[in-house]
MARNUMAR-657999 format. One record per residue (C-alpha): residue in three letters; y, x, z. Coordinates in steps of 0.001 Angstrom, whole numbers, padded with zeros to 6 digits, always signed. Layout:
# residues N
alaYXZ
...
//
This chain:
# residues 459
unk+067675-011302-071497
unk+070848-011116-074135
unk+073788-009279-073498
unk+075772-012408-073126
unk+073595-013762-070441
unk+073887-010229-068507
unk+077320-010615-068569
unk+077464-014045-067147
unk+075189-013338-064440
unk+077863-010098-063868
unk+080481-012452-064137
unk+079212-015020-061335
unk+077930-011927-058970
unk+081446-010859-058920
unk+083162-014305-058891
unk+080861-014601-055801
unk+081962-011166-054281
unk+085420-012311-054498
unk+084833-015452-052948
unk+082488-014581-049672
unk+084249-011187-049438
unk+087537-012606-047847
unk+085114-015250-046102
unk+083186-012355-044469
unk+086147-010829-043592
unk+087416-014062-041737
unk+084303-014687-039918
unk+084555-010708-038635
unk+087848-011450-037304
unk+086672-014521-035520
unk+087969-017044-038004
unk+086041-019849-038546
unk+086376-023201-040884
unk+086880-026274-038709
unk+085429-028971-040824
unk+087831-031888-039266
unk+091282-030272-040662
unk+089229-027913-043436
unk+091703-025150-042304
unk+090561-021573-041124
unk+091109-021158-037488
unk+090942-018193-035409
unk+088311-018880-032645
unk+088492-018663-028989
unk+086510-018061-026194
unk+085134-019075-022137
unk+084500-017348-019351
unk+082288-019175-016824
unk+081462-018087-013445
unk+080493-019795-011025
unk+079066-019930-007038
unk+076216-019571-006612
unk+075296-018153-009916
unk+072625-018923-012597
unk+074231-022631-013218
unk+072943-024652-016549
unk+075752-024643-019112
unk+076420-027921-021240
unk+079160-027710-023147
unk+079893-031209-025598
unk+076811-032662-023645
unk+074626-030104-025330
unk+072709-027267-022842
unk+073396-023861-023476
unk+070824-020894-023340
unk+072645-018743-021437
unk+073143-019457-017458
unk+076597-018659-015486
unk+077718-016305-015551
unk+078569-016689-018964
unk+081235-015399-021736
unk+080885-018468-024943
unk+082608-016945-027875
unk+083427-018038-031104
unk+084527-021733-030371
unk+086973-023819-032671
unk+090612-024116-030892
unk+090543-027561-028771
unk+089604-029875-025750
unk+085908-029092-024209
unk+083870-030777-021784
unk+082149-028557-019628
unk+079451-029278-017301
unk+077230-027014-014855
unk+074186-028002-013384
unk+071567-026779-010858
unk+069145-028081-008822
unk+069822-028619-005045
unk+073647-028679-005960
unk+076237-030712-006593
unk+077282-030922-010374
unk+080400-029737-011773
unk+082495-030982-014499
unk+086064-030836-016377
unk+087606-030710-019666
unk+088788-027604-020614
unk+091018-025986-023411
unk+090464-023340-026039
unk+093276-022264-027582
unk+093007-019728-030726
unk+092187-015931-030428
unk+092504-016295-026367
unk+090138-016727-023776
unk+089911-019399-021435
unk+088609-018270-017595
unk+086615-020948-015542
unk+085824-018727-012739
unk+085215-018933-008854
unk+083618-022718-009810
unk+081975-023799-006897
unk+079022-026055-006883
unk+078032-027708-002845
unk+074852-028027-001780
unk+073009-031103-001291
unk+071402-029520+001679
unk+071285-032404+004730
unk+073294-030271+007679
unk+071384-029435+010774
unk+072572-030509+014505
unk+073731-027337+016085
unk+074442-028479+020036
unk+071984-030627+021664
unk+074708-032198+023709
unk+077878-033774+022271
unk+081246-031790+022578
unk+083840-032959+024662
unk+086629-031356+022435
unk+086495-028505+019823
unk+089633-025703+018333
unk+088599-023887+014989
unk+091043-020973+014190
unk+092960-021184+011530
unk+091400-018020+009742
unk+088498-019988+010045
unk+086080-017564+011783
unk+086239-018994+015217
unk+086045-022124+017208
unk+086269-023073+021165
unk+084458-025479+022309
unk+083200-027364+025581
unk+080287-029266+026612
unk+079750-031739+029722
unk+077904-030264+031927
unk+077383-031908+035567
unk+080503-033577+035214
unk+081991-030150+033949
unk+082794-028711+031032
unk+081522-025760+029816
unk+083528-023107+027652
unk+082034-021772+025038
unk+083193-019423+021569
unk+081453-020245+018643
unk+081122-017020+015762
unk+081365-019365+012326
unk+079772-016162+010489
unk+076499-016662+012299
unk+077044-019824+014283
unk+076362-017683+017014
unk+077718-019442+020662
unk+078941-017128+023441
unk+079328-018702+027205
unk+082931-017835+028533
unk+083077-019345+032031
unk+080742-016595+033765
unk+083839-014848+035333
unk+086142-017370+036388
unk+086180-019663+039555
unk+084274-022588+039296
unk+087239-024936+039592
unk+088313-023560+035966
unk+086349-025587+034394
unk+088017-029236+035513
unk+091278-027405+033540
unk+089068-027369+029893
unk+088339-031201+030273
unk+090796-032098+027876
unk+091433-029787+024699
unk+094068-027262+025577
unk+097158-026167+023282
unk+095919-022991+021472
unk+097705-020122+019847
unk+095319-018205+017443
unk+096615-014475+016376
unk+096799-013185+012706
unk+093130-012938+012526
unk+091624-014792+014772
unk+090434-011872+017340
unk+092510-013213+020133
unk+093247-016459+021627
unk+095718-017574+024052
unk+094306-020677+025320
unk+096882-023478+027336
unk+095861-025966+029724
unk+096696-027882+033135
unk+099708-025180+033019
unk+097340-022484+033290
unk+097152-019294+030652
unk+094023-017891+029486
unk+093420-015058+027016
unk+090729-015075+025144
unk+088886-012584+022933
unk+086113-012844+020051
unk+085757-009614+019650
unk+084429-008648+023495
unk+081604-010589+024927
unk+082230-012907+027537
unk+086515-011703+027904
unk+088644-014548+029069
unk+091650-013579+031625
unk+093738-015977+033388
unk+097178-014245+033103
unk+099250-017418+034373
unk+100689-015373+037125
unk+102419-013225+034420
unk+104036-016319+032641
unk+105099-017798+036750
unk+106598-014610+036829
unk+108590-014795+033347
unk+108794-018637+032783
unk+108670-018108+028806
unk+109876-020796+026879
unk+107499-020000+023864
unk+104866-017463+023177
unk+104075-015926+019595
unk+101158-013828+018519
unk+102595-010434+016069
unk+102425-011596+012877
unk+100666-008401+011192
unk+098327-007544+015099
unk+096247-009204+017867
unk+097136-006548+020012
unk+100183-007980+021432
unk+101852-010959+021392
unk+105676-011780+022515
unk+107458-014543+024492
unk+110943-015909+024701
unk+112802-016440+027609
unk+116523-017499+026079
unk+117853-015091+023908
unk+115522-012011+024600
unk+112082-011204+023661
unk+109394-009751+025762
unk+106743-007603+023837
unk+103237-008592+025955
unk+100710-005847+025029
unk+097016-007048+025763
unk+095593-003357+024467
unk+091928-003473+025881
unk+092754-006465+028077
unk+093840-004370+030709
unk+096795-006277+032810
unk+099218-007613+030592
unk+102628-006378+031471
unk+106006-007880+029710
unk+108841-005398+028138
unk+111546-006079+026903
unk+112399-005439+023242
unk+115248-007555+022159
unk+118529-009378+023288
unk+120413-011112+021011
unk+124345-009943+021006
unk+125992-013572+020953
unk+123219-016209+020892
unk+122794-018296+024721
unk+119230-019229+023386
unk+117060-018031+020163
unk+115921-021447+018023
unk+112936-019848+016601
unk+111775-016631+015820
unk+108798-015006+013597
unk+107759-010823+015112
unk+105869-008213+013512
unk+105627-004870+015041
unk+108340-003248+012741
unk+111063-006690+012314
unk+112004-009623+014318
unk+113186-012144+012405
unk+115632-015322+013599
unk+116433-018833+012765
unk+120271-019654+014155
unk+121162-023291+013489
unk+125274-023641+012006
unk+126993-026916+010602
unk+124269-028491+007806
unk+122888-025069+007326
unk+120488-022398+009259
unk+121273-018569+008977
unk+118386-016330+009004
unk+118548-012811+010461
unk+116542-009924+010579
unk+116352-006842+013243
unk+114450-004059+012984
unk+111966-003322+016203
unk+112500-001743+018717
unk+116441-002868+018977
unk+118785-000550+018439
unk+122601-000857+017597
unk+121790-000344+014176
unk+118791-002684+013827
unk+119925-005315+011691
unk+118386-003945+008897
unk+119389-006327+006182
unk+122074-008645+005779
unk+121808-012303+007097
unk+120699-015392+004779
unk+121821-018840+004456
unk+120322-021587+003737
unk+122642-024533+003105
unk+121814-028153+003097
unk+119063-026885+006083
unk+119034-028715+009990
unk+116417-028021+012285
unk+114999-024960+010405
unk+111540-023364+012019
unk+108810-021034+010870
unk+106219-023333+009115
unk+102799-022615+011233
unk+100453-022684+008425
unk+100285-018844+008735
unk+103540-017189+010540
unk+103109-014212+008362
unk+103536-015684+005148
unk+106927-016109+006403
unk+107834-020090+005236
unk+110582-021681+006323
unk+110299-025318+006663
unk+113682-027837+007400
unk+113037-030027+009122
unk+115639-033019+008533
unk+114935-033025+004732
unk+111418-031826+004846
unk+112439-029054+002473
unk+110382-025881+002522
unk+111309-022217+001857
unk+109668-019057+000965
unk+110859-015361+001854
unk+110819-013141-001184
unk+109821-009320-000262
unk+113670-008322-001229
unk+114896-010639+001632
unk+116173-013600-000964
unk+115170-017467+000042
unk+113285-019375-002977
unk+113343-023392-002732
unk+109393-024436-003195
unk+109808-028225-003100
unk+111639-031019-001166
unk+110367-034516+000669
unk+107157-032741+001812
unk+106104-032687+005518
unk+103631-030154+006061
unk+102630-026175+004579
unk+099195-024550+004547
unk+099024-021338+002606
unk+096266-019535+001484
unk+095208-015970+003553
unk+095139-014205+000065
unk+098902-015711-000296
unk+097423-016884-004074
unk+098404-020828-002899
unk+100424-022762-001026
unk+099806-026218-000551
unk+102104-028638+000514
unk+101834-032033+001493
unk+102987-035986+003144
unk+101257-038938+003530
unk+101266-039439-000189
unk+101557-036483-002484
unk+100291-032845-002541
unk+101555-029929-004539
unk+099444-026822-005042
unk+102227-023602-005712
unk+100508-020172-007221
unk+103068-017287-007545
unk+103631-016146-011081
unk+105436-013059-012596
unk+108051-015653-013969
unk+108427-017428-010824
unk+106188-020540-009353
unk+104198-022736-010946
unk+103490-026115-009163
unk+100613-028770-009758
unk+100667-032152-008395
unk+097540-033505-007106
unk+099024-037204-005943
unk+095571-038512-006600
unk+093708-036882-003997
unk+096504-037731-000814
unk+096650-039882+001555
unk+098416-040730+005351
unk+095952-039070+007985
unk+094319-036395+005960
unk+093836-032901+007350
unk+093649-030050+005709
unk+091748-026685+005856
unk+091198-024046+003221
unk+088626-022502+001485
unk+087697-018807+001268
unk+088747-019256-002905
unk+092127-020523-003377
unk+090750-022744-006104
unk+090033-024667-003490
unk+090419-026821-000125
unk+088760-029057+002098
unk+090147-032220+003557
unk+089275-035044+005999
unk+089971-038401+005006
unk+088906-041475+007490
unk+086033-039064+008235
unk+085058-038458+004772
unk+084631-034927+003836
unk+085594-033293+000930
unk+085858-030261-001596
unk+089455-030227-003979
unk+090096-028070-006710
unk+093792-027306-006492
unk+094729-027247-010272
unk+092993-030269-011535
unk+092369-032153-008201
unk+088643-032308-008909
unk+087081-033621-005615
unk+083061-033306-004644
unk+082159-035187-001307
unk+080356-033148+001147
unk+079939-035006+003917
unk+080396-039312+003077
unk+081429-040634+007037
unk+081846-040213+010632
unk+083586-036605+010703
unk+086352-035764+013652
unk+087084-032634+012630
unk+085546-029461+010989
unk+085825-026107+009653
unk+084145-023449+006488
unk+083684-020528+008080
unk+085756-017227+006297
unk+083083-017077+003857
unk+082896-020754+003300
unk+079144-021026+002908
unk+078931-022764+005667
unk+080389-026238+006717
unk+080683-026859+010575
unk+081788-030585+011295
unk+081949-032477+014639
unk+079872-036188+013884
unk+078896-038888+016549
unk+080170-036557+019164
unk+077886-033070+017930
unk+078339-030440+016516
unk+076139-029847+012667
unk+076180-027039+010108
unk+075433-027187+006516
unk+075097-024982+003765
unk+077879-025062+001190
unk+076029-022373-000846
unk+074417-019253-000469
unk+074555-015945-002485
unk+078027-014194-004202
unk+080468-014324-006648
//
């Protein structure tokens, strides 16, 4: 070999070097060339995770080795389709964006079973309450022209008879559903019917107390569990509260624990065991106070709010502890920040539900619903107009990525940023519940009670 051809091939080895060497360094820092531009762009990447786990991945229609969960690196910034599969489950699907040098999280993705739900009660319901934490439902069967009371655990759909201690005659009173009142977490129970008062626990076997004597006594014009306990509840008669402490069930006494100084008659009130807080109607505007428990004449703890442009205010019952304030006349709705200021969450919406985790709130009419996450910077709102319609009831699911609804007795699964909607049940459902963990699905169809499996296993 001549000199002259040694120092072409040197030449070329280091015209070579010079070329890959900034292309190596590139691809080390994730860059990659995207052939449709011919531009250098810095990749990103997905995180998939999904319930139950080991899910097939497609991504672009084309199957992935690797099974949820899953971290995909190295992908070109841009719109993906991504699809996850397994057998016995419903299939999931949406389009999702990877934007340069970040990653993108697709977590908590739930795939339903296609599991055919089981009959759980041999004979059909007369009438059925699921809490709203979801982890416990009344119910009552005809039997011998009676009904029967009975508490249903959702965790194990365990049932538990409740009319062993109480006079035979009770049970003409549970014919008809009665008016319920479910504390923070669904341990207790006060249970309304035929103007009779029962308190009811989940937590001890076979405890239901008639304590209707105590409200002949005290003719309460409304009763409210604690917001943050199940141990005692209070009631209302004008404008002073009575603190009712049902402390082992032993027999519930009524104390006194706040009058208000120039109010004939409290609107509405939310109570905690530390604050008492109170809705007081003015001219186009509601004024909220707050009191610090047990009164004292310095419990006013904070200065009052107003809220202007606000008739016929009232704590929103999705969960009383989330403290949301919902006007009625404009069918505004308002949240409580922690420093005692009122934030505006939307307008010419008729009903709340928020999640237990406080991650969502979900509000809704006959036509529209708006899923609300709390951000650092404020709130961030998603409509989901698609998915609503007049009728359709609401429940959530243990993830606040998503809820369930009713519609015309269709059952199904929403996602609550893209509106993403998997039917679990297709017809014939009159009402229903997930239990806390929301593997389970309990529905009420042709007049019995069923139970499917949503999925099984963890995130």
């Amino acid at each position: 070999m001549t000199l002259k051809t040694r120092r072409i091939i040197a030449f070329a080895f280091i015209g070579v070097f010079c070329l890959a060497a900034p292309l190596l360094m590139l691809y080390s820092f994730g860059y990659r060339m995207n052939f449709q531009t011919f531009k250098f762009q810095k990749t990103g990447s997905v995180l998939v995770v999904s319930q139950p786990r080991g899910a097939t991945i497609y991504l672009n229609g084309q199957k992935l080795f690797s099974a949820t969960p899953a971290h995909i690196n190295q992908l070109l910034p841009g719109e993906y389709s991504l699809r996850l599969e397994k057998q016995g489950y419903e299939p999931w699907s949406r389009t999702i964006l990877v934007q340069s040098g970040q990653s993108t999280f697709a977590e908590e993705l739930v795939l339903f079973s296609t599991a055919e739900p089981q009959k759980l009660t041999e004979q059909k319901i007369l009438w059925i309450d699921f809490s709203p934490r979801s982890n416990f439902a009344l119910f009552a069967i005809e039997d011998n022209d009676l009904p029967i009371l009975y508490l249903l655990d959702l965790a194990n759909a365990r049932t538990t008879l409740l009319q062993t201690n109480l006079p035979a005659q009770a049970g003409e009173i549970f014919k008809t559903a009665p008016k319920t009142l479910w504390s923070s977490n669904g341990a207790k129970c006060i249970a309304i019917a035929d103007d009779k008062y029962f308190l009811i626990s989940t937590v001890i076997v076979n405890s239901i107390q008639d304590f209707t004597g105590l409200m002949d006594e005290n003719k309460f014009e409304t009763l409210k569990w604690a917001s943050d306990a199940d141990s005692y509840f209070f009631g209302q008669i004008e404008n002073r509260i009575f603190k009712i402490d049902t402390f082992l069930e032993r027999t519930l006494t009524a104390n006194e624990v706040f009058a208000h100084p120039t109010l004939k008659k409290i609107p509405d009130f939310l109570a905690s065991s530390e604050e008492l807080l109170i809705l007081i109607p003015e001219k186009q505007k509601t004024v909220l106070e707050r009191y610090g428990l047990p009164q004292s004449e310095t419990s006013a703890i904070v200065p009052a709010v107003t809220i202007d442009n606000c008739e016929n205010a009232r704590f929103s019952e999705a969960f009383a502890q989330t403290q949301l304030i919902q006007c009625v006349k404009n069918s505004s709705f308002y949240f409580i920040e922690t420093n005692n200021s009122l934030r505006m969450l939307e307008t010419e919406l008729s009903g709340a539900m928020v999640h237990p985790s406080g991650k969502r709130i979900i509000l809704f009419s006959d036509d529209k619903i708006l899923a609300i996450e709390p951000t650092a910077n404020g709130w961030m709102k998603q409509s989901l107009e698609k998915t609503a319609s007049k009728g359709m009831v609401y429940r959530w699911h243990n993830s606040p990525e998503y809820f369930l609804t009713l519609d015309a007795g269709k059952l199904n699964a929403v996602e609550t940023d893209t509106g993403f909607t998997t039917a679990l049940i297709d017809e014939g459902v009159t009402a229903f519940s997930a239990n806390s963990a929301a593997d389970r699905l309990y529905f009420v169809r042709d007049g019995y009670l069923w139970i499917k499996e949503l999925y099984s296993g963890i995130f």
